[in-house]
N, C-alpha and C positions, 0 to 999 in steps of 0.2 A: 460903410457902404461896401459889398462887396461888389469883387471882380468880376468880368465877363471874358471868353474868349470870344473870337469874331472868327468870320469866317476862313479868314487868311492863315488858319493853323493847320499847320502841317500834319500834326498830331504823331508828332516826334516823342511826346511823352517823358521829356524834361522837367515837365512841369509838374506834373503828378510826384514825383520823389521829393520836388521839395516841399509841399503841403505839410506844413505840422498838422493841419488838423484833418486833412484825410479826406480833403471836400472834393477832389478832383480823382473823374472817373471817366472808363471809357465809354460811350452809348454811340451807338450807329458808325463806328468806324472815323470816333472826332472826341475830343477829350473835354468835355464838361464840366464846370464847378457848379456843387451846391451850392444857390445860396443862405440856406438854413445851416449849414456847416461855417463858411467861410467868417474866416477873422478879420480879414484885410489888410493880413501884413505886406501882402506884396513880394513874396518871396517868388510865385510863378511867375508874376509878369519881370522879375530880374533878371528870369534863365531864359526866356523864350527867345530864340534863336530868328523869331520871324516878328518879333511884337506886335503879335496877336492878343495880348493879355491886356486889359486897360479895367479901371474903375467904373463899373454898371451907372 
């Protein structure tokens, strides 16, 4: 299953560097995951500062 960010993101962009697979991008000034990318290892939702990152 993957991730989703919500609204409550800062978009501090923490998250983005730990993506091994590269799924996490910026679109309209908010940081977004693919989910056609994502693995669901959970490595963004570990960094996020505000957890905003949870299981879709």
């Amino acid at each position: 299953m993957a991730y989703k960010i919500s609204d409550g993101c800062i978009n501090c962009g923490a998250c983005e560097g730990e993506c091994p697979a590269e799924a996490i991008s910026e679109v309209d000034s908010k940081r977004s995951i693919a989910e056609d990318k994502c693995v669901s290892c959970g490595s963004c939702a570990s960094v996020c500062p505000v957890e905003a990152i949870s299981e879709a």
